[in-house]
N, CA, C and O atoms as a Maestro MAE file, in Angstrom:
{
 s_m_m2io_version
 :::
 2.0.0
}

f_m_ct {
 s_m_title
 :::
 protein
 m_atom[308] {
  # First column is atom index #
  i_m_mmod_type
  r_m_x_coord
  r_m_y_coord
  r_m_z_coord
  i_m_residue_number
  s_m_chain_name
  s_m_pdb_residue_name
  s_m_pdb_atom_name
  i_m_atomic_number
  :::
  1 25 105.886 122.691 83.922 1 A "UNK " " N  " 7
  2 3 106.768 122.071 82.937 1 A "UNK " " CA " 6
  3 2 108.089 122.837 82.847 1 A "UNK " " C  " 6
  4 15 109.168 122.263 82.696 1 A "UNK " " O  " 8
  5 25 107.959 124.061 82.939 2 A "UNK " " N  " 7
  6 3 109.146 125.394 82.851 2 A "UNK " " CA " 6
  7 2 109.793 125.034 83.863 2 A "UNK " " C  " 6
  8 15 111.019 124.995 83.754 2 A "UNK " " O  " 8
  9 25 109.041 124.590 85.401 3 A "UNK " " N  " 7
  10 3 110.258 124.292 86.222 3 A "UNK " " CA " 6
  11 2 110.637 123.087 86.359 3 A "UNK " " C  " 6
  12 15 111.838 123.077 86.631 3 A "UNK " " O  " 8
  13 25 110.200 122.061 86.305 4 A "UNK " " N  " 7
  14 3 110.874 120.858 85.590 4 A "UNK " " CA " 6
  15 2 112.220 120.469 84.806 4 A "UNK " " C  " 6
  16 15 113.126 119.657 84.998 4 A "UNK " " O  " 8
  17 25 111.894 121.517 83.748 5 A "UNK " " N  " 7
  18 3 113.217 121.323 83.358 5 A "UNK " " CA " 6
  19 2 114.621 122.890 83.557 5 A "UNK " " C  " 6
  20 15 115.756 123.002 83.094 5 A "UNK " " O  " 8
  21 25 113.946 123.637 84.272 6 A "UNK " " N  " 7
  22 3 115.120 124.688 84.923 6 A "UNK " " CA " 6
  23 2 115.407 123.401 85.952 6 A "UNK " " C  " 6
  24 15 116.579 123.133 85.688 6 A "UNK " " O  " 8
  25 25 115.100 122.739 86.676 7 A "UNK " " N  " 7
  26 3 115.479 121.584 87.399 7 A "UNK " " CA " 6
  27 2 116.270 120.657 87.325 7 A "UNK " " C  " 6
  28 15 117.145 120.327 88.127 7 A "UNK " " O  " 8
  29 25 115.933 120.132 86.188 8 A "UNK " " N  " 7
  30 3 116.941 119.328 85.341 8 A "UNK " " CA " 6
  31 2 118.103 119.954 85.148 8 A "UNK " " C  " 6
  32 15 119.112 119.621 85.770 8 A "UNK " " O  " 8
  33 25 118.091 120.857 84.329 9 A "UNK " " N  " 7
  34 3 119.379 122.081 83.685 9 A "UNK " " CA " 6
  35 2 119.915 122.014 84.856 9 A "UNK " " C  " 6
  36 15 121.034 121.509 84.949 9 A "UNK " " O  " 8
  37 25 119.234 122.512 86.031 10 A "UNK " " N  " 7
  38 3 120.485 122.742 87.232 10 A "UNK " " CA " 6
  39 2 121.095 121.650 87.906 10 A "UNK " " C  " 6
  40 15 122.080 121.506 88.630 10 A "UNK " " O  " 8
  41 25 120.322 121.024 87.506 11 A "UNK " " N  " 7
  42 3 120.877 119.287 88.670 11 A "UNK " " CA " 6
  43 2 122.110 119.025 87.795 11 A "UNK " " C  " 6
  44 15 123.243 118.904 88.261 11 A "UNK " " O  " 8
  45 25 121.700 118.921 86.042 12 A "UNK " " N  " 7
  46 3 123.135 118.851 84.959 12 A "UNK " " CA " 6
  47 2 123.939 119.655 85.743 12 A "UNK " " C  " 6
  48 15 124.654 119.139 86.602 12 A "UNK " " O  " 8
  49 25 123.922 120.723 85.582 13 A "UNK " " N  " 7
  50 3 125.317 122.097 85.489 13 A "UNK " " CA " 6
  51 2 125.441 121.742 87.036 13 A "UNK " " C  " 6
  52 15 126.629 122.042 87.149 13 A "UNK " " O  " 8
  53 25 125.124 121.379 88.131 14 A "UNK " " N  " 7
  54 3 125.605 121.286 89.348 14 A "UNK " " CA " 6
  55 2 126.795 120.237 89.414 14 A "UNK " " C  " 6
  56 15 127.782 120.459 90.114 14 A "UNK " " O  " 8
  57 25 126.642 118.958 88.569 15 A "UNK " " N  " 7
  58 3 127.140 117.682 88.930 15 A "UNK " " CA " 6
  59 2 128.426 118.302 87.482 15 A "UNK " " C  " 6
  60 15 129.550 118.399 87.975 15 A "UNK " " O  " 8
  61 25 128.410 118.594 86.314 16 A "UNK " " N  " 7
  62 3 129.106 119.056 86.170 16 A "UNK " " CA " 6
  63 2 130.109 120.354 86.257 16 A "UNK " " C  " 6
  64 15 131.133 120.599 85.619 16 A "UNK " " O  " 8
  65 25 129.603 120.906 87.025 17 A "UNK " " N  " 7
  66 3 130.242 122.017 87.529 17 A "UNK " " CA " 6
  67 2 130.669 121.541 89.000 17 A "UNK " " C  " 6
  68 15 131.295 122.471 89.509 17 A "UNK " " O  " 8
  69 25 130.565 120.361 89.958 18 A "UNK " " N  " 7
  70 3 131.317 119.897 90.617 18 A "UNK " " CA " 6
  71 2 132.578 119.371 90.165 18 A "UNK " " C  " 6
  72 15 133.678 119.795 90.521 18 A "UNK " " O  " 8
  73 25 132.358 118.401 89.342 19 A "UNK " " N  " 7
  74 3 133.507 117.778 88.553 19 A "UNK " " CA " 6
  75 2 134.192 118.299 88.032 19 A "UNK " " C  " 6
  76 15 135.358 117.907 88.091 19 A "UNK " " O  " 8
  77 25 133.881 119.401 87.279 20 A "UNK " " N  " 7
  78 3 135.061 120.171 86.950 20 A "UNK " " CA " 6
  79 2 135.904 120.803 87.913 20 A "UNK " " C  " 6
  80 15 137.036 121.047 87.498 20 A "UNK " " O  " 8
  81 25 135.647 121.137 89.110 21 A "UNK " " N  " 7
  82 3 135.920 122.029 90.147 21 A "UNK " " CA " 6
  83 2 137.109 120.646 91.196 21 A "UNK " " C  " 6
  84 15 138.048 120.833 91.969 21 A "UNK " " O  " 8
  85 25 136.508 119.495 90.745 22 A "UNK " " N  " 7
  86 3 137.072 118.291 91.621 22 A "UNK " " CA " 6
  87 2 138.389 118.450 90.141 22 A "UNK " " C  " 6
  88 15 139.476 118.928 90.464 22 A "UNK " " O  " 8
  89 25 138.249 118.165 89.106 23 A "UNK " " N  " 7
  90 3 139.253 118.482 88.426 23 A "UNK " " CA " 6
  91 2 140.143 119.104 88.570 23 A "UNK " " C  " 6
  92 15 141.251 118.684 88.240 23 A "UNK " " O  " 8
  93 25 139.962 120.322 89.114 24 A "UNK " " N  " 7
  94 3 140.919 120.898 89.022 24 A "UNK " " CA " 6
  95 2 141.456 121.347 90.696 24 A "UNK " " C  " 6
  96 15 142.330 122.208 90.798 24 A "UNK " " O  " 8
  97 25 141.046 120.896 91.570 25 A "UNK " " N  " 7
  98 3 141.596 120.534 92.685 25 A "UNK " " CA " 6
  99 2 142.564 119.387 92.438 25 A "UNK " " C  " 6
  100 15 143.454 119.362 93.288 25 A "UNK " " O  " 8
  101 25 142.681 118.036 91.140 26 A "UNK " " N  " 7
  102 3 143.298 117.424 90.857 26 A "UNK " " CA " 6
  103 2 144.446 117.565 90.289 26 A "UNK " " C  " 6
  104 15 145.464 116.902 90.490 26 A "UNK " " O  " 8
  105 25 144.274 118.502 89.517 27 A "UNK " " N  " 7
  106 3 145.445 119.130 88.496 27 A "UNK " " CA " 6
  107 2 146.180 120.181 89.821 27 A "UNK " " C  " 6
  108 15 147.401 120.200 89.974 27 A "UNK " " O  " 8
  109 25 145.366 120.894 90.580 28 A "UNK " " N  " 7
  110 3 146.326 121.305 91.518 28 A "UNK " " CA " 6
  111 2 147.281 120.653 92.580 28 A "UNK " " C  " 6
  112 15 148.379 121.192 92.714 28 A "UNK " " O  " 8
  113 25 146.999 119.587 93.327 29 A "UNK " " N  " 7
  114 3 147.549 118.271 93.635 29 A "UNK " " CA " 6
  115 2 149.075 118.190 92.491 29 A "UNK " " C  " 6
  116 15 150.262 118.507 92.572 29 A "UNK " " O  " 8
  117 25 148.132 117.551 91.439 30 A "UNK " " N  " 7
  118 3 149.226 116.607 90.614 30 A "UNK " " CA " 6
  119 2 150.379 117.908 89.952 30 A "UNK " " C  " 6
  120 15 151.372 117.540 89.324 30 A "UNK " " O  " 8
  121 25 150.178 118.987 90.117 31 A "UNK " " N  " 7
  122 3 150.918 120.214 89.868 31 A "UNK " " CA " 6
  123 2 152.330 120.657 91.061 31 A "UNK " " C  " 6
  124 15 153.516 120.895 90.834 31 A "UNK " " O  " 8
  125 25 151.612 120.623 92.230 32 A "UNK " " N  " 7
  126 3 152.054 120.736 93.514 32 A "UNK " " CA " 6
  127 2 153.307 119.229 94.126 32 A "UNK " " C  " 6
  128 15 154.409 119.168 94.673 32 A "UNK " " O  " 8
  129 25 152.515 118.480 93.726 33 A "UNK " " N  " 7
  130 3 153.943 117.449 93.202 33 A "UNK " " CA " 6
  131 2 155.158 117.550 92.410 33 A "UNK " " C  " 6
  132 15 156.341 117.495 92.746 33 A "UNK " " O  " 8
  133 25 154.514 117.734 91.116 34 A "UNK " " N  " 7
  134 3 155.502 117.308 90.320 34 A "UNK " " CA " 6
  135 2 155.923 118.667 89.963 34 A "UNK " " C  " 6
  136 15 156.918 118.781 89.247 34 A "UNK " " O  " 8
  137 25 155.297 119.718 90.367 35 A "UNK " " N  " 7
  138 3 155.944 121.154 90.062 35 A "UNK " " CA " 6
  139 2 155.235 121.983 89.061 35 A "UNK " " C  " 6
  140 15 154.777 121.459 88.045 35 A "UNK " " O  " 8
  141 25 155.109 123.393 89.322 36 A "UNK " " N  " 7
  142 3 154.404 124.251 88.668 36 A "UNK " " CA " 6
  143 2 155.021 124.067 87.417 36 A "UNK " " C  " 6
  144 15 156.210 123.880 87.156 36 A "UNK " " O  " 8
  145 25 153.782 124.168 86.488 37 A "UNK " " N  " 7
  146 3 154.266 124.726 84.816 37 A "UNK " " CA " 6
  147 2 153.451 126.019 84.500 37 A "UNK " " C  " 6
  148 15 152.503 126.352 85.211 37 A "UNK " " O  " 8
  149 25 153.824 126.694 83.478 38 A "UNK " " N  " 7
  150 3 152.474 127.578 83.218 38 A "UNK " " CA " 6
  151 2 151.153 126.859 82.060 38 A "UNK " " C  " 6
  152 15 150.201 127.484 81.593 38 A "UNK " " O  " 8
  153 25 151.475 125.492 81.845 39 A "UNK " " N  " 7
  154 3 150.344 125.056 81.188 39 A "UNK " " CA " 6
  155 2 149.332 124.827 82.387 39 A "UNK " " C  " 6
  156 15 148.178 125.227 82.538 39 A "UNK " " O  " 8
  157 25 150.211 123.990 83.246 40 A "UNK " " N  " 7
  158 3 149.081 123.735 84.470 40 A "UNK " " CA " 6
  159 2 148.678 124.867 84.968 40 A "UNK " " C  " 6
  160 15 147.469 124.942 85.184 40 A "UNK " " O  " 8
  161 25 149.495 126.015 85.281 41 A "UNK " " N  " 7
  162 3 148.232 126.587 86.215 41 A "UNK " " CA " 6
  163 2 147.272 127.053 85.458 41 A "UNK " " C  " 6
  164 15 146.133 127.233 85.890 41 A "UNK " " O  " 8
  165 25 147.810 127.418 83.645 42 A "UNK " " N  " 7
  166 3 146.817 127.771 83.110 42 A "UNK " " CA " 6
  167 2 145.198 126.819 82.823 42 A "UNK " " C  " 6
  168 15 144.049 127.203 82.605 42 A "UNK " " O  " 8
  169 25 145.833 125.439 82.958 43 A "UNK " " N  " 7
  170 3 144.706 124.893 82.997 43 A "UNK " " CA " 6
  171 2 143.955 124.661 84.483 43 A "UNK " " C  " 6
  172 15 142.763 124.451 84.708 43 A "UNK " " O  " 8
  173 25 144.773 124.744 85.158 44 A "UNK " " N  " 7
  174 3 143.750 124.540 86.860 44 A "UNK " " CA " 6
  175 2 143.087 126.564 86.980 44 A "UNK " " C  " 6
  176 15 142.421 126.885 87.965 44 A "UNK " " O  " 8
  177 25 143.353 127.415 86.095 45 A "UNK " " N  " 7
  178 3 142.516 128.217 86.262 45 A "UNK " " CA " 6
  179 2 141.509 128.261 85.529 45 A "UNK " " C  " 6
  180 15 140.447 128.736 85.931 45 A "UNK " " O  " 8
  181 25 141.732 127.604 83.910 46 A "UNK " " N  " 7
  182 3 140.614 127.724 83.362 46 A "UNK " " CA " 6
  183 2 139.568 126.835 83.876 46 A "UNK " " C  " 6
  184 15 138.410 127.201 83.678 46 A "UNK " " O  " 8
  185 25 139.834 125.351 84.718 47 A "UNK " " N  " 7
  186 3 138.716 124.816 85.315 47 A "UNK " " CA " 6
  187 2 137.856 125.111 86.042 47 A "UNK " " C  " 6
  188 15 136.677 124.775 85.940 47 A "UNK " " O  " 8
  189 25 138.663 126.217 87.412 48 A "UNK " " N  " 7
  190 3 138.125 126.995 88.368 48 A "UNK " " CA " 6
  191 2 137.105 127.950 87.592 48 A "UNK " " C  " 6
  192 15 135.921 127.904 87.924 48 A "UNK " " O  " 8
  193 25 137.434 128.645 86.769 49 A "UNK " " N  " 7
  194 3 136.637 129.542 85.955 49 A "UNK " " CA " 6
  195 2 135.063 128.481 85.421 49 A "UNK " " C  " 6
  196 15 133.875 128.728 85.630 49 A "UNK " " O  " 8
  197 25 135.649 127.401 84.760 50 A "UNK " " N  " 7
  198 3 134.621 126.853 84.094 50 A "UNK " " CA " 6
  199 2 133.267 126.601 85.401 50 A "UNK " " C  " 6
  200 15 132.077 126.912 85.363 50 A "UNK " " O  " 8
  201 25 134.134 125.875 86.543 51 A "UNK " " N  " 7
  202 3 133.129 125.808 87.513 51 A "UNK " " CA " 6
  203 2 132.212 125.826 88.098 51 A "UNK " " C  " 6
  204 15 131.209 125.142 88.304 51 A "UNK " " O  " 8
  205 25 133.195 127.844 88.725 52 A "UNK " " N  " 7
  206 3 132.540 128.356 89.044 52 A "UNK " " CA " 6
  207 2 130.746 129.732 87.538 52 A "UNK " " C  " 6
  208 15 129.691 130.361 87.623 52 A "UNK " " O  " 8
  209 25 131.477 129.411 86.859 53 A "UNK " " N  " 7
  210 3 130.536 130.076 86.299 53 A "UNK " " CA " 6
  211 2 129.239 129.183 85.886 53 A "UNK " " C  " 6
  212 15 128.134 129.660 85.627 53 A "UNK " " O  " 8
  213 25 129.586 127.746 85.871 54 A "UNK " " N  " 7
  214 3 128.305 126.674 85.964 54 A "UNK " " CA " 6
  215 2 127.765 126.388 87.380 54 A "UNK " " C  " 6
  216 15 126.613 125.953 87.397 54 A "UNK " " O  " 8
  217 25 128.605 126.609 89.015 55 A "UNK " " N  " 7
  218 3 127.960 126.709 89.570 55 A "UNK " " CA " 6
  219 2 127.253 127.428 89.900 55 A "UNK " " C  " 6
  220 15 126.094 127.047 90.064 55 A "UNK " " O  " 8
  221 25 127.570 128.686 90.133 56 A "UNK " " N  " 7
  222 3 127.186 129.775 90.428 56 A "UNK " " CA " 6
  223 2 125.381 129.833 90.423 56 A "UNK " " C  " 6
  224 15 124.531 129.675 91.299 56 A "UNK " " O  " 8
  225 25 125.338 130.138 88.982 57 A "UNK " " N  " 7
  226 3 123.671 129.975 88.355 57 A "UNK " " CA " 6
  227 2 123.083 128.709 88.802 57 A "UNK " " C  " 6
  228 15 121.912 128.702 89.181 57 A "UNK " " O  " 8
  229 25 123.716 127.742 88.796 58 A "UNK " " N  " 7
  230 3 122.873 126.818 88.804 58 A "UNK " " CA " 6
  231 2 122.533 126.071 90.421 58 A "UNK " " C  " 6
  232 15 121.830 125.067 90.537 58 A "UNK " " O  " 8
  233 25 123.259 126.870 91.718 59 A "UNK " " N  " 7
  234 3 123.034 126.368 92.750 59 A "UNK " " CA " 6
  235 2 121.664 127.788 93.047 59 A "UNK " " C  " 6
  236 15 120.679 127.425 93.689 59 A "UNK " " O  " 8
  237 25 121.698 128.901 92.685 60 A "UNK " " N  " 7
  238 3 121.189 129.832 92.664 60 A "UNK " " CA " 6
  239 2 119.578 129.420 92.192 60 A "UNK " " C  " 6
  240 15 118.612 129.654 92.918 60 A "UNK " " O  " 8
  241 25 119.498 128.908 91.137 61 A "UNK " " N  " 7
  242 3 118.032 128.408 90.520 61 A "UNK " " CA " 6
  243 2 117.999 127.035 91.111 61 A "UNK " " C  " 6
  244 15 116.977 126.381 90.908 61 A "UNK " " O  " 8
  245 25 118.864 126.556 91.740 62 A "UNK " " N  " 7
  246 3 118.448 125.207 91.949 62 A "UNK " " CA " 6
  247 2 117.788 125.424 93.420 62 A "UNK " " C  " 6
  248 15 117.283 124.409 93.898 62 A "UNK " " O  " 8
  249 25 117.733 126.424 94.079 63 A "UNK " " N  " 7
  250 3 117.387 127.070 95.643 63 A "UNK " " CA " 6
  251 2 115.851 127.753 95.232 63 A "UNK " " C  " 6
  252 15 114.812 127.785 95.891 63 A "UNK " " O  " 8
  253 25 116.159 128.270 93.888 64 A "UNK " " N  " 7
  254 3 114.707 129.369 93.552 64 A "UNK " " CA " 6
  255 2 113.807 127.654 93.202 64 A "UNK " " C  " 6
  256 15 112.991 127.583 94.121 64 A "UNK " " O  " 8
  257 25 113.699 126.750 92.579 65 A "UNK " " N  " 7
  258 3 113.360 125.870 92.090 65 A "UNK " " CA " 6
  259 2 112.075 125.205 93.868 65 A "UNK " " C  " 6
  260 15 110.895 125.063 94.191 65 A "UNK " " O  " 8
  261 25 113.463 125.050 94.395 66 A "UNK " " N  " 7
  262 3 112.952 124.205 95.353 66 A "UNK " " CA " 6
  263 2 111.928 125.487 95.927 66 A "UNK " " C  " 6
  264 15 110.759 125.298 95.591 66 A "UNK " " O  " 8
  265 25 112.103 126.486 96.560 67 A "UNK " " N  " 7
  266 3 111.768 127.142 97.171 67 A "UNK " " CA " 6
  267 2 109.889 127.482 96.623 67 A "UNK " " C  " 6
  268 15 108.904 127.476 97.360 67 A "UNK " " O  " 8
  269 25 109.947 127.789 94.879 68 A "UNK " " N  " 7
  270 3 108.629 127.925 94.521 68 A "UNK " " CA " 6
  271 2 107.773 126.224 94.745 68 A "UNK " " C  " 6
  272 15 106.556 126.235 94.931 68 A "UNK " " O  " 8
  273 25 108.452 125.004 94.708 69 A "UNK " " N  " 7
  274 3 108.082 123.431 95.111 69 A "UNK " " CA " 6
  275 2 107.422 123.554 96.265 69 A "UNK " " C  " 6
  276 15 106.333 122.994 96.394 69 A "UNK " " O  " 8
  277 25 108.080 124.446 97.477 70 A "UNK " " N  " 7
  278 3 107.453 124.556 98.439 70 A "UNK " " CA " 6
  279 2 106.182 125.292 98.491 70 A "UNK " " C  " 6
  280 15 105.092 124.976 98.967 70 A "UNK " " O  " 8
  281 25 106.737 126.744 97.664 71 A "UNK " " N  " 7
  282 3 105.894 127.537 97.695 71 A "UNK " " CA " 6
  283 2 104.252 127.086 97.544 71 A "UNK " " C  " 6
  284 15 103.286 127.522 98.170 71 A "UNK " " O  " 8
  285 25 104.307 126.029 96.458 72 A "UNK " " N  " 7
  286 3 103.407 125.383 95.638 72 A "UNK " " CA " 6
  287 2 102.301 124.500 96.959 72 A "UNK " " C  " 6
  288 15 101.115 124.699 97.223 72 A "UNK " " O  " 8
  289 25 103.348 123.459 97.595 73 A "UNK " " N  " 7
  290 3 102.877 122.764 98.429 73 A "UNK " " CA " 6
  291 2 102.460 123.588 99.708 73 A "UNK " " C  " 6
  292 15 101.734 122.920 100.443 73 A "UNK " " O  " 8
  293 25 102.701 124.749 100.131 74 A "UNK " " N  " 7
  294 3 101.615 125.587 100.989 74 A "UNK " " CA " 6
  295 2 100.691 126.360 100.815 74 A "UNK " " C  " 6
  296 15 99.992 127.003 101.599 74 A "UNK " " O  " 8
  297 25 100.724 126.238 99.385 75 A "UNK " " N  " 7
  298 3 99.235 126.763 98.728 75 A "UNK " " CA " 6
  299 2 98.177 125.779 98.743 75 A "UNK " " C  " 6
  300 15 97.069 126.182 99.096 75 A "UNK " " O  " 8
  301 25 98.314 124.536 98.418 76 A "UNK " " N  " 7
  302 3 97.958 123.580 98.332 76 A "UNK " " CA " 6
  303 2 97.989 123.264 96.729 76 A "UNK " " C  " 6
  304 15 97.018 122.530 96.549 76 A "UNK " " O  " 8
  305 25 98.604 123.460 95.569 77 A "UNK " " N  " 7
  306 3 98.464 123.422 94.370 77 A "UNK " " CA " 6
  307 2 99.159 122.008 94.106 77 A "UNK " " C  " 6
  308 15 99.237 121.563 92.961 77 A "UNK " " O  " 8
  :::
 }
 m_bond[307] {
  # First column is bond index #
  i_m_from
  i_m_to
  i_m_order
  :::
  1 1 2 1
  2 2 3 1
  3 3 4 2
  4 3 5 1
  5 5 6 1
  6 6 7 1
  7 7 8 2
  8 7 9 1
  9 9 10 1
  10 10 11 1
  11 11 12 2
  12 11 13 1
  13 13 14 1
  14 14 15 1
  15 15 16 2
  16 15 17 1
  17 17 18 1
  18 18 19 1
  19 19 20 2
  20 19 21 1
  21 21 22 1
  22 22 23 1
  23 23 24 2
  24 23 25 1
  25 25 26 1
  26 26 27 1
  27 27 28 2
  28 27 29 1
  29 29 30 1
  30 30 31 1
  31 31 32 2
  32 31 33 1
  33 33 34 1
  34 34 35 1
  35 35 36 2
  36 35 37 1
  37 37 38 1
  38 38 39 1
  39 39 40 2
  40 39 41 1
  41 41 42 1
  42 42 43 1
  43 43 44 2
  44 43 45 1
  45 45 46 1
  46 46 47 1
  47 47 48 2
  48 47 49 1
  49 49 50 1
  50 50 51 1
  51 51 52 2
  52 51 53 1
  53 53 54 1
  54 54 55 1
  55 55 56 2
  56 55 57 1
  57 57 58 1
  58 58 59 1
  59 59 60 2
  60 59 61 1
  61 61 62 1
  62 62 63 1
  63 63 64 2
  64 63 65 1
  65 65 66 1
  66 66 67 1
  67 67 68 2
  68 67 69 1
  69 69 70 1
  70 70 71 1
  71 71 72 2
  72 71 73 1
  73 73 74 1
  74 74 75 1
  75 75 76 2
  76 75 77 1
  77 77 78 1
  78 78 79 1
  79 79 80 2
  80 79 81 1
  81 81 82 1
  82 82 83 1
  83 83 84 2
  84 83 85 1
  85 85 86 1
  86 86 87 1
  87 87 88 2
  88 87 89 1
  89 89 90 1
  90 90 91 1
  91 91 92 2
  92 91 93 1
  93 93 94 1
  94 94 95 1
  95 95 96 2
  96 95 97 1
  97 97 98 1
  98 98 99 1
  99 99 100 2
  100 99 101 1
  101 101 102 1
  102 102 103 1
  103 103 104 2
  104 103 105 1
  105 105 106 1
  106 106 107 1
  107 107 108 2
  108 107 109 1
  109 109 110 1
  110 110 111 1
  111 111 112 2
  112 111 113 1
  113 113 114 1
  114 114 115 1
  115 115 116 2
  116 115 117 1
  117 117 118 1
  118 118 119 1
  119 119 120 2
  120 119 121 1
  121 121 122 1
  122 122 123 1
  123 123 124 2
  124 123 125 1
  125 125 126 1
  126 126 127 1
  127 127 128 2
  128 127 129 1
  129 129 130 1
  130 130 131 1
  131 131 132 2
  132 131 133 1
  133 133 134 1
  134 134 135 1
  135 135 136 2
  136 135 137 1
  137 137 138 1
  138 138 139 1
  139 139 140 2
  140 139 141 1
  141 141 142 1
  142 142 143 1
  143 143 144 2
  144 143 145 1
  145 145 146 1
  146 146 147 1
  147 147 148 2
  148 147 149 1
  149 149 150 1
  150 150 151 1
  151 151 152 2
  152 151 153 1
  153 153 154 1
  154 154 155 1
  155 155 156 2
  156 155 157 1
  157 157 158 1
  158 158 159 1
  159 159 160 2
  160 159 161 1
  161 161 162 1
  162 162 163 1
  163 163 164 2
  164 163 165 1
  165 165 166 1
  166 166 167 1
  167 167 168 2
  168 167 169 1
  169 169 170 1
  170 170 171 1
  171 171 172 2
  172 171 173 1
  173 173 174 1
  174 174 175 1
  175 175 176 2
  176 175 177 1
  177 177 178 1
  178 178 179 1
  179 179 180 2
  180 179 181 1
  181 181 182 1
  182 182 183 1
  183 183 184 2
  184 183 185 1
  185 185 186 1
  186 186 187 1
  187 187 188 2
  188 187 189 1
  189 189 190 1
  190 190 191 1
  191 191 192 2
  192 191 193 1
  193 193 194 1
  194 194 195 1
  195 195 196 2
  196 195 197 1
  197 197 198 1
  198 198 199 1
  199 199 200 2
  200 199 201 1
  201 201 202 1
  202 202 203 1
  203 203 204 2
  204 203 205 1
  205 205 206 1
  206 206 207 1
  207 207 208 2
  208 207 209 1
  209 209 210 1
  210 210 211 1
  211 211 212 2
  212 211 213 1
  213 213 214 1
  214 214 215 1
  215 215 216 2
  216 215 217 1
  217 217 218 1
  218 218 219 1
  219 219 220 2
  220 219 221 1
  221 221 222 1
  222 222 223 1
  223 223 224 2
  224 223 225 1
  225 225 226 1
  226 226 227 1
  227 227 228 2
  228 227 229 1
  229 229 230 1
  230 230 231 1
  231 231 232 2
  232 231 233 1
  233 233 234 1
  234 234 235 1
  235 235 236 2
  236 235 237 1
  237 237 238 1
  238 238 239 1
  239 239 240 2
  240 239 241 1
  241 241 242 1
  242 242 243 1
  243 243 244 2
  244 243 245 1
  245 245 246 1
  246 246 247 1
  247 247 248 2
  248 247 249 1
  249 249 250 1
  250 250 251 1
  251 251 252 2
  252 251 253 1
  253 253 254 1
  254 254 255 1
  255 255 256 2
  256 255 257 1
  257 257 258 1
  258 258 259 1
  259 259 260 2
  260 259 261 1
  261 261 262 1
  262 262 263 1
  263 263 264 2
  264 263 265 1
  265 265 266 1
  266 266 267 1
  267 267 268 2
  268 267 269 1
  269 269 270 1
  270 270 271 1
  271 271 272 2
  272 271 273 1
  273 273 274 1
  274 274 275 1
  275 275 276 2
  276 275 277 1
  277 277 278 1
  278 278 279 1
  279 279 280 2
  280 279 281 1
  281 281 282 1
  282 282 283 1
  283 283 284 2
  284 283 285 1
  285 285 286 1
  286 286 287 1
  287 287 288 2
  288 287 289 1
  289 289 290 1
  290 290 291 1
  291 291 292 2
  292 291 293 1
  293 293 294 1
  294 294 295 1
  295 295 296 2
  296 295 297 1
  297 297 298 1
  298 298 299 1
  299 299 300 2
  300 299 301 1
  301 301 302 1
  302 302 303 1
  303 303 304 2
  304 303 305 1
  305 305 306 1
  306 306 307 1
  307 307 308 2
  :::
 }
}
C-alpha cells in the first residue's frame, strides 16, 4: 500500500515537475525574443528551481519503486 502511493506521489511530482521545467523553457523562448527583463529571468529561474527540486526526488523513487515491483516479481510475491 506504502508503495502504491510513493507511486502515485511520484508519477504527480514527475508530470508536474515536467511542466514546470517546459514552462520555463517557454518563458526562456518568449524572453529571448522580446528581450531580457530581470522579472523574466527571475521567473525562468525560479521555475528551473521549482523543477528541478520536484524532479529530482521523484524520478529517484520513481526508479526505487519500479525496481522493488521487480524485485517482488522474482521472488515470486
Amino acid at each position: 500500500a506504502l508503495r502504491a502511493q510513493v507511486a502515485r506521489w511520484t508519477l504527480l511530482a514527475n508530470r508536474v515537475g515536467y511542466l514546470v521545467l517546459a514552462l520555463a523553457v517557454t518563458l526562456f523562448v518568449l524572453a529571448f525574443v522580446f528581450g531580457f527583463t530581470a522579472t523574466m529571468a527571475t521567473l525562468i529561474i525560479a521555475t528551473l528551481i521549482v523543477s528541478f527540486v520536484l524532479l529530482a526526488p521523484s524520478i529517484v523513487l520513481g526508479y526505487a519503486v519500479k525496481a522493488a515491483e521487480r524485485d517482488d516479481v522474482e521472488r515470486g510475491y
